[in-house]
C-alpha positions in Angstrom: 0.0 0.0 0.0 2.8 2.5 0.9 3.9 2.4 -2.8 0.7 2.7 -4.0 0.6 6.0 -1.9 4.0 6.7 -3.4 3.2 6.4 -6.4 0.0 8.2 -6.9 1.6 11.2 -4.4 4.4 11.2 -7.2 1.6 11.3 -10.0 2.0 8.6 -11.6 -1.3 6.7 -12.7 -2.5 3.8 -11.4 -2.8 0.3 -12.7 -6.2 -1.6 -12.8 -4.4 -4.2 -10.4 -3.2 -1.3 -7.6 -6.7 0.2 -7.6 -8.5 -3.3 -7.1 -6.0 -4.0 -4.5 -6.7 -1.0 -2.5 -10.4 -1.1 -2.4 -10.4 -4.7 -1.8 -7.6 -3.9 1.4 -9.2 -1.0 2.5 -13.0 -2.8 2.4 -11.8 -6.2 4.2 -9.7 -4.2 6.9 -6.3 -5.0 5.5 -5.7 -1.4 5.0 -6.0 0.9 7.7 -7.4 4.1 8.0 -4.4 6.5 8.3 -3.2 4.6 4.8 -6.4 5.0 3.0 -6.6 8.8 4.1 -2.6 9.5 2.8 -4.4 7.8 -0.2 -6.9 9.9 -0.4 -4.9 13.2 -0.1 -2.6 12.0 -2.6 -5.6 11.6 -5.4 -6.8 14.9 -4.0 -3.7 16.4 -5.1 -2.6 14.5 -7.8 -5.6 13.6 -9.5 -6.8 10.6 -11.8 -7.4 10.3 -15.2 -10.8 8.9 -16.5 -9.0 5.4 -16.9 -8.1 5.1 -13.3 -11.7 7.2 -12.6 -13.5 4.3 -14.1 -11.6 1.3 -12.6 -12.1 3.0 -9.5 -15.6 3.2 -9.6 -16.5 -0.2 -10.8 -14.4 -1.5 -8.2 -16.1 0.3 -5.6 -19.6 -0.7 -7.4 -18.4 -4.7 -7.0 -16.7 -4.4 -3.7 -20.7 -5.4 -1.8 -23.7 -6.4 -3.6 -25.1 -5.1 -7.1 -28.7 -5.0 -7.5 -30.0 -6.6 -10.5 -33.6 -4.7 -11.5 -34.2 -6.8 -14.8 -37.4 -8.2 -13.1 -38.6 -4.8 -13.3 -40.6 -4.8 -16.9 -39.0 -1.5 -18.6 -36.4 1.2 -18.7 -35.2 2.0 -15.1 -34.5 5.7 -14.7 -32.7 7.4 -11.5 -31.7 10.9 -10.8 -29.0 12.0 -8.6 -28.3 15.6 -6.9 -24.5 16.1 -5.9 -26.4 18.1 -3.0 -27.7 21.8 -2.9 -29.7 23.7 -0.1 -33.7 23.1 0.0 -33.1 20.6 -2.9 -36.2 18.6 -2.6 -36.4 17.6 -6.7 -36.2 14.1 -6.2 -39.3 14.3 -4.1 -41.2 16.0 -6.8 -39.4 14.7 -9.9 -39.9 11.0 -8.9 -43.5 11.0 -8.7 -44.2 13.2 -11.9 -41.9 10.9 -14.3 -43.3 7.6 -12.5 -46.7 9.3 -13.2 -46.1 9.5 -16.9 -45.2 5.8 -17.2 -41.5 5.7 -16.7 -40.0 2.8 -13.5 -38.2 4.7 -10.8 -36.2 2.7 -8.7 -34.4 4.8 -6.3 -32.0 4.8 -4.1 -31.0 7.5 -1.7 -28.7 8.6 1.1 -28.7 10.7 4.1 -27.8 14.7 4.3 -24.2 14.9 6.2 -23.6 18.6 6.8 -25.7 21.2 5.6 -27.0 18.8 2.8 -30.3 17.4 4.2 -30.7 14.0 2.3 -34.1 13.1 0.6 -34.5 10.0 2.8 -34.4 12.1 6.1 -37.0 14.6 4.4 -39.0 11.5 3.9 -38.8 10.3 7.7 -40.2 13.5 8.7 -43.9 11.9 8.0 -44.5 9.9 10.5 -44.2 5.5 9.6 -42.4 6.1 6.6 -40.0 3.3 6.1 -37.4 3.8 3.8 -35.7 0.4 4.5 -36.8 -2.5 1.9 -35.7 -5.9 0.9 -34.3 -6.3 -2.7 -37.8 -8.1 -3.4 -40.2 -5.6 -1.7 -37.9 -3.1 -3.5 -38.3 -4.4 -7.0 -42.1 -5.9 -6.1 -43.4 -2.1 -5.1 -41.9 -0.4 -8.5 -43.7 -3.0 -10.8 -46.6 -2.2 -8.5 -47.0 1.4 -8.7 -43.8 2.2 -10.4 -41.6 4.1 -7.7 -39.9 3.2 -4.5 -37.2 5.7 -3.0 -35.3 3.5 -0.2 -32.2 3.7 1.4 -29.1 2.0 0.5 -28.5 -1.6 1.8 -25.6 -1.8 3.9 -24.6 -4.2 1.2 -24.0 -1.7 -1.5 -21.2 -0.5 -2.0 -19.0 -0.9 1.2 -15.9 0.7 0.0 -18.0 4.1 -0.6 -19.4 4.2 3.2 -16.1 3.6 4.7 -14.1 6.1 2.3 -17.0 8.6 2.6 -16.9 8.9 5.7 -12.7 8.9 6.2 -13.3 11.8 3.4 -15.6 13.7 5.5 -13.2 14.2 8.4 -9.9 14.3 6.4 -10.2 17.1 4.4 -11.0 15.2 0.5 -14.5 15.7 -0.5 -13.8 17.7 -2.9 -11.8 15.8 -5.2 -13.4 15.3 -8.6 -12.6 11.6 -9.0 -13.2 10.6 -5.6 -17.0 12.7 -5.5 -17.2 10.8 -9.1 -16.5 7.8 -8.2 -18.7 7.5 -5.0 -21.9 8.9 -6.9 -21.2 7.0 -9.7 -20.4 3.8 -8.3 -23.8 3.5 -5.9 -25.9 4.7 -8.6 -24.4 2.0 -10.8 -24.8 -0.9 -7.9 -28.3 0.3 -7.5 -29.5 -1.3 -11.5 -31.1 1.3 -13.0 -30.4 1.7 -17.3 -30.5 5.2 -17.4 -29.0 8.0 -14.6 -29.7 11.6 -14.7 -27.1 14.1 -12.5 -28.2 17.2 -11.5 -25.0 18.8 -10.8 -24.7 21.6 -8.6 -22.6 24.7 -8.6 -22.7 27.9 -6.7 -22.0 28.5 -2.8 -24.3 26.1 -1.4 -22.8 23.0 -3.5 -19.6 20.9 -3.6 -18.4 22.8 -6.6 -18.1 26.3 -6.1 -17.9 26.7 -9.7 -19.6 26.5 -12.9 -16.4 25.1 -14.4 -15.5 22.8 -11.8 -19.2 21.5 -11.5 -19.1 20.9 -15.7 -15.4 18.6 -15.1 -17.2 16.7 -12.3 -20.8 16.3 -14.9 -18.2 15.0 -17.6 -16.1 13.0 -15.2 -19.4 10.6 -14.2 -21.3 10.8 -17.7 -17.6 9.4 -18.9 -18.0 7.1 -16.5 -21.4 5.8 -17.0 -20.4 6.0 -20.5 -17.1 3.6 -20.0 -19.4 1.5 -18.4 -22.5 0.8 -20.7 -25.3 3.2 -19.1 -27.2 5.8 -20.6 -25.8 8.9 -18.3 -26.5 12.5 -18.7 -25.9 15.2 -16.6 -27.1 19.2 -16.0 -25.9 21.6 -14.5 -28.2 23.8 -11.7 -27.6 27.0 -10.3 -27.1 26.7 -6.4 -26.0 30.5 -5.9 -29.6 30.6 -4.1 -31.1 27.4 -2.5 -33.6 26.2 -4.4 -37.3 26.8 -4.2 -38.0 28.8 -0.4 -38.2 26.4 2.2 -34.4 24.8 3.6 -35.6 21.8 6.2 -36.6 18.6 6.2 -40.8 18.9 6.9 -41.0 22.2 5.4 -39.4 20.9 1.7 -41.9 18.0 1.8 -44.3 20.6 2.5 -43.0 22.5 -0.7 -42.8 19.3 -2.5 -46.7 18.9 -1.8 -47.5 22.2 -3.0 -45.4 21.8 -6.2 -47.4 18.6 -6.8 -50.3 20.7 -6.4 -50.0 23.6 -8.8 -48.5 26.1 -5.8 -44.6 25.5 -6.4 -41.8 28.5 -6.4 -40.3 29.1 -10.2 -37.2 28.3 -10.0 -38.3 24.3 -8.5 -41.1 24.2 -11.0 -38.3 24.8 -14.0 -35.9 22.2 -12.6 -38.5 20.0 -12.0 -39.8 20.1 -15.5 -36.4 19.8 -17.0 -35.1 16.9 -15.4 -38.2 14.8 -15.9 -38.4 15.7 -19.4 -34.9 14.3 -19.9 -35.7 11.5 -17.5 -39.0 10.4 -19.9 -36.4 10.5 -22.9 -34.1 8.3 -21.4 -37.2 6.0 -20.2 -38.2 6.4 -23.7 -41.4 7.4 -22.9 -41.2 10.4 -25.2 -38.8 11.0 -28.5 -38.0 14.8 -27.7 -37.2 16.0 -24.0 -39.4 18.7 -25.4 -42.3 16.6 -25.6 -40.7 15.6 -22.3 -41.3 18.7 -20.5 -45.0 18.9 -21.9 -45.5 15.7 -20.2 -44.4 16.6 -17.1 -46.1 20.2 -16.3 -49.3 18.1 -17.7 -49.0 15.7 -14.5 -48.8 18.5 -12.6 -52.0 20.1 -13.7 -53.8 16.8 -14.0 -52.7 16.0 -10.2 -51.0 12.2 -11.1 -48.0 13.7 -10.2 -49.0 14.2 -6.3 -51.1 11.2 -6.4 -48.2 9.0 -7.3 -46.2 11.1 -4.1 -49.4 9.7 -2.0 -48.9 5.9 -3.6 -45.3 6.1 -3.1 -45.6 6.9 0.7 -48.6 4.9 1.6 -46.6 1.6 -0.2 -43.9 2.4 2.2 -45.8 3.4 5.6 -46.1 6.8 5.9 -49.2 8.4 7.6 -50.3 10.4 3.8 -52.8 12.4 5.9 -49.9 14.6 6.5 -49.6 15.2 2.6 -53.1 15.6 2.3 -53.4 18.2 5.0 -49.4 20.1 5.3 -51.1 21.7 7.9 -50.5 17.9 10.5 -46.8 19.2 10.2 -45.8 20.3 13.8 -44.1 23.8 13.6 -41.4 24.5 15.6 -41.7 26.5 18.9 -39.9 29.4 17.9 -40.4 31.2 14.2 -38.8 34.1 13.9 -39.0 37.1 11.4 -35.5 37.7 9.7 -36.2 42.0 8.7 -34.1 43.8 6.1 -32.1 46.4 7.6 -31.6 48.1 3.9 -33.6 49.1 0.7 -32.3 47.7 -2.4 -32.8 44.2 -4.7 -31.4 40.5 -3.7 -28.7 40.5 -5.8 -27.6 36.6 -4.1 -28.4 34.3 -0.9 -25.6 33.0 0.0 -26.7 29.0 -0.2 -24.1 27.8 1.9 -24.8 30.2 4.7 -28.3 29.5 4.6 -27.9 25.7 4.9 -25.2 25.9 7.3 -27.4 28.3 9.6 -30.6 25.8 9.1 -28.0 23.2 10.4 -27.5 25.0 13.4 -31.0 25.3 13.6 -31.9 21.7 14.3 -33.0 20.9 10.7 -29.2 19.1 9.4 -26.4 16.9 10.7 -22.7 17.9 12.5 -22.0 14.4 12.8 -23.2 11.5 11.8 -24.9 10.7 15.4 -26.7 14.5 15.2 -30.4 13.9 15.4 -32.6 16.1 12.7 -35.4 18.2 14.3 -37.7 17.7 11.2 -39.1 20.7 12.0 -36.4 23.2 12.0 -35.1 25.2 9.1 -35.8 28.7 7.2 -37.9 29.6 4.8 -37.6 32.3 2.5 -39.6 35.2 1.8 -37.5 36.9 -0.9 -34.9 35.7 -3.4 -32.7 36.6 -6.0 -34.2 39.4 -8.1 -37.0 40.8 -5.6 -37.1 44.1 -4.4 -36.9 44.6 -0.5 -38.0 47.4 1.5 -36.4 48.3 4.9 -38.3 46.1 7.5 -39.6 43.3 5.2 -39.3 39.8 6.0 -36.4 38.6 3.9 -37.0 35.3 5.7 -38.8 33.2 8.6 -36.3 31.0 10.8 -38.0 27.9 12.7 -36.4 26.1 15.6 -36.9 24.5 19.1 -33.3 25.6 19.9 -32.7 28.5 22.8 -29.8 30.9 22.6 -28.9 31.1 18.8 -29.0 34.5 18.4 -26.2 34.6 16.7 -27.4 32.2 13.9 -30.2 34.5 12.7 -27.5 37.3 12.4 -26.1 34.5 9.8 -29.3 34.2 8.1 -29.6 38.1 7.6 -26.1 38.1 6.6 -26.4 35.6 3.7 -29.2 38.1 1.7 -26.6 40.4 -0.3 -28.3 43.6 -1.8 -27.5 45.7 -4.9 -29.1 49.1 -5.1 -29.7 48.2 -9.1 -32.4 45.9 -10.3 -30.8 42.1 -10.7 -31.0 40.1 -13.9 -32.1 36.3 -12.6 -29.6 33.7 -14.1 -31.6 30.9 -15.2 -31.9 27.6 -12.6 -30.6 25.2 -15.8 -26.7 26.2 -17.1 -26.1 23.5 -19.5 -26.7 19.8 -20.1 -24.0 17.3 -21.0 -25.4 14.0 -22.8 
């Protein structure tokens, strides 16, 4: 291992046989963790091409259990988020394209951080399970064609235990170690055809939209190299998405989305990714046609009534999506004014999400428990004009003594004196 270490801190590329070696060490114990860390600073610096990007990946994908979906009759779509603030698409997305015929077979992980993941936004109605077997799994999406669980602690072993060393050693952001995780669970999970919505902006992993397009390329080379259909966009997270940053107030927004009553920017994402998502399903030729589709099952209501199937299959009490209102609010909400005149010129995403965190609504570490009631919701966003004394946002906690944190919150609105030109949610998409 030490000249594996060596040799990638000296940048030299790795052989298929080094990089097998290591996940297999590292996985079965053989490889400590101070080794695998050194490893994983040396990649961080050093980089890997997308040879040793792809070996990496499928030998992540084979080092526990890969799911095989092919008793699900159809195409088997999935969408991925690298992780944004108030990113509650898959909640919204998932239903919409399962409405219009596609198979969604999902699986998701948990928010670490600021990130809050989609399975703990769906814990926060109460009886919703998000643990399956393989066969109730595969059983519920021929059903009624969508299951969103978590991952088996069979999938993908390598991933949890480098993730994790990652998290506390300094190299998440490395592009082929965040491609290779995401890529390499979506790929053990079966599905024919993956959408990534890439992220970009303050609030994401990649602070920019360059670095966010080399990481899009990286895993649709990947999924390429290794015989899916993989395509990739690339969302503004400069703002977080939609207004409401917590895990029961995005289902909340989900719901209303699914109802006709969803913020513009969510609503355009939305309607993007599933239009791509019903070409890859092959449900429509154009993602044009696509898009039509999708606003339609919003209008028609399919869309939320697949949301109400999906958590009814799996547990969940859906009188809480029927009536948002069940939602238990948080003892203390409080108004965030504007001290200034002027127009949003940007919310600072990562701000926001950190201070929603500190909140109650995210995770520190991985033993943190989520108050599925705490988080912020917006009032105003990029673009709108603000008086002196409006509510640029609402803050919602059980927490005493944080003061400080909704001095953070005001702090993350910036204001221009001059009217702001809105940068579209969707930058580009790489197929």
């Amino acid at each position: 291992m030490v000249d594996i270490i060596e040799a990638k801190r000296n940048g030299r590329a790795l052989s298929e046989e080094e990089i097998r070696f290591f996940v297999q060490g590292y996985v079965d114990g053989s490889i400590p963790d101070y080794q695998a860390s050194a490893f994983a600073m040396a990649v961080y610096f050093r980089g890997m091409d997308a040879k040793e990007t792809a070996i990496l990946t499928d030998a992540m994908m084979h080092s526990g259990e890969t799911i095989d979906l092919s008793a699900i009759e159809g195409i088997k779509v999935d969408k991925h988020s690298t992780g944004g603030v108030g990113d509650k698409t898959s909640l919204v997305v998932g239903p919409l394209v399962s409405a219009c015929g596609a198979k969604v077979a999902k699986m998701s992980g948990r928010g670490l951080g600021h990130t809050g993941g989609t399975l703990d936004k769906m814990e926060s109605v109460p009886g919703m399970s998000i643990s399956r077997t393989k066969e109730q799994f595969i059983q519920q999406v021929n059903d009624i064609g969508i299951s969103i669980i978590g991952q088996t602690g069979s999938i993908v072993p390598a991933d949890k235990k480098l993730y994790a060393l990652r998290d506390v050693t300094g190299t998440v952001e490395s592009i082929p170690l965040i491609a290779s995780s995401i890529m390499s669970k979506k790929l053990a999970a079966g599905s024919d055809a993956i959408l990534l919505d890439v992220k970009f902006g303050s609030g994401a992993f990649m602070k920019t939209l360059e670095d966010a397009t080399t990481l899009a390329k990286a895993m649709v080379e990947i999924g390429d190299h290794l015989g899916r259909d993989t395509r990739a966009i690339l969302t503004d997270m400069d703002q977080p998405l939609g207004l409401a940053v917590g895990n029961a107030l995005e289902v909340k927004e989900a719901v209303m989305t699914l109802q006709g009553k969803g913020p513009k920017d969510l609503v355009e994402l939305v309607k993007k990714a599933g239009g791509i998502m019903l070409q890859q399903a092959k449900i429509v030729d154009s993602v044009e046609e696509g898009e039509k589709r999708i606003l339609a099952a919003i209008e028609d209501g399919s869309g939320f009534q697949k949301l109400l199937a999906l958590f009814k299959a799996q547990g969940g009490d859906v009188s809480y999506l029927e009536d948002i209102d069940k939602f238990p609010l948080a003892s203390h909400i409080v108004p965030i004014l504007a001290t200034e005149e002027g127009y949003v010129r940007r919310i600072d995403s990562l701000a926001i999400g950190l201070a929603a965190m500190k909140l109650g609504a995210g995770r520190a570490t991985m033993k943190d428990v989520i108050d599925m009631s705490a988080g912020i919701q917006l009032r105003k966003k990029v673009g709108d004009k603000v008086q002196k004394g409006d509510v640029l946002c609402y803050c919602h906690t059980n927490k005493e003594g944080v003061k400080e944190v909704f001095q953070e919150a005001l702090d993350a609105f910036v204001l221009s004196e001059d009217p702001i030109e809105v940068a579209p949610i969707v930058h580009a998409y790489i197929h």
